[in-house]
C-alpha positions in Angstrom: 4.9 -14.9 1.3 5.8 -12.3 3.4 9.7 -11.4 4.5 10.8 -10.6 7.8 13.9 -9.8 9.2 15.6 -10.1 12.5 14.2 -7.0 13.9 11.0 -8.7 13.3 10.5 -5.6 10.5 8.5 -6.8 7.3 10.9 -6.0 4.6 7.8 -7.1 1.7 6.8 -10.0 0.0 8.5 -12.4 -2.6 7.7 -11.3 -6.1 9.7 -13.7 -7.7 13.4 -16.5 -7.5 16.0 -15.4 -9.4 18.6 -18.2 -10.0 21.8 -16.9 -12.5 22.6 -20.5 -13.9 26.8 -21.0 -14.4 27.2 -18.7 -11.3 24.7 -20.9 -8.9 23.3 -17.4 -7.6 19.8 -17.8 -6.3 18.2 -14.9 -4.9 14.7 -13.6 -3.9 12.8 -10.1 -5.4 11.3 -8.7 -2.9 8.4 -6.4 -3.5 8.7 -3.8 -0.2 6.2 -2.4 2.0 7.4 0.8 0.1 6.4 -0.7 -3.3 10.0 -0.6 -5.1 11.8 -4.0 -5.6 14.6 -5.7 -3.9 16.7 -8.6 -4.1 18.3 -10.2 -1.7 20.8 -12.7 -1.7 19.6 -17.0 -0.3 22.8 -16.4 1.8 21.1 -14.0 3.9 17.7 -16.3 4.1 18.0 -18.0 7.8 14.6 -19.9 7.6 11.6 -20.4 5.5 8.6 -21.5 7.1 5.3 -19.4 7.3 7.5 -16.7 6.4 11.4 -16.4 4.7 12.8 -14.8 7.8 16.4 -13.0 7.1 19.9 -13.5 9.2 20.2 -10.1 8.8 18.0 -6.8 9.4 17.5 -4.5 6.0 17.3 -1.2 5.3 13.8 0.1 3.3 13.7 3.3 1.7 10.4 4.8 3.6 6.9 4.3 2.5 6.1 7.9 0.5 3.3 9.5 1.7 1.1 11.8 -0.6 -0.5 14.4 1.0 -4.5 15.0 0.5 -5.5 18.0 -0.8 -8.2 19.4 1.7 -11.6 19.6 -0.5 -13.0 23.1 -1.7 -15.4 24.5 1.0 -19.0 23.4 0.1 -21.8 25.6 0.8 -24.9 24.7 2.0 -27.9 24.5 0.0 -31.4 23.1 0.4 -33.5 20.9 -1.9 -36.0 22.5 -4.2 -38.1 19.3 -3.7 -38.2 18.7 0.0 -36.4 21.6 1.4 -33.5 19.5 3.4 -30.6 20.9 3.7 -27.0 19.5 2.5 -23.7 20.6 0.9 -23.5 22.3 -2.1 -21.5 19.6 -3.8 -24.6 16.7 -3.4 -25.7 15.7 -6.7 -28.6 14.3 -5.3 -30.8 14.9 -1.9 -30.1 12.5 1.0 -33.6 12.9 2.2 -35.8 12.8 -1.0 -33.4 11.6 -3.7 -34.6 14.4 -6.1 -31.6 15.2 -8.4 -29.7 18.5 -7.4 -28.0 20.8 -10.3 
């Protein structure tokens, strides 16, 4: 079930409901967008419907983004079957299916 709070910002989805028994502490674990975990207190749950929507708006540590290495440059080469052309790094021809290498 997703979580949302009241700048309409998904926060994650419930992972799990932790309740600390002799305190009467229930809260939720959150796994974020992000991917890190969370909890957050049933005090600041306003409703629960389709979605647990927060009284409050929470802060997320950013999403990381890995950058892609950019692939080697691949030469052209041609088939020694059916003489098509196609990069270097084909294992097999597109046109004839002969295996390359």
């Amino acid at each position: 079930m997703q979580v949302v709070d009241t700048t309409g910002s998904i926060i994650g989805s419930v992972k799990d409901l932790a309740v600390t028994v002799g305190e009467g502490r229930i809260a939720l674990i959150v796994t974020t967008s992000a991917g890190s975990e969370t909890e957050i207190s049933w005090k600041d749950v306003q409703a629960v419907k389709d979605v647990v929507l927060l009284a409050k708006s929470v802060e997320t540590p950013p999403i990381a983004v890995s950058v892609l290495q950019q692939p080697s440059r691949a030469t052209e080469v041609s088939c020694f079957r059916c003489g098509a052309k196609m990069l270097s790094t084909a294992k097999f021809c597109g046109k004839c299916g002969a295996k390359l290498k």
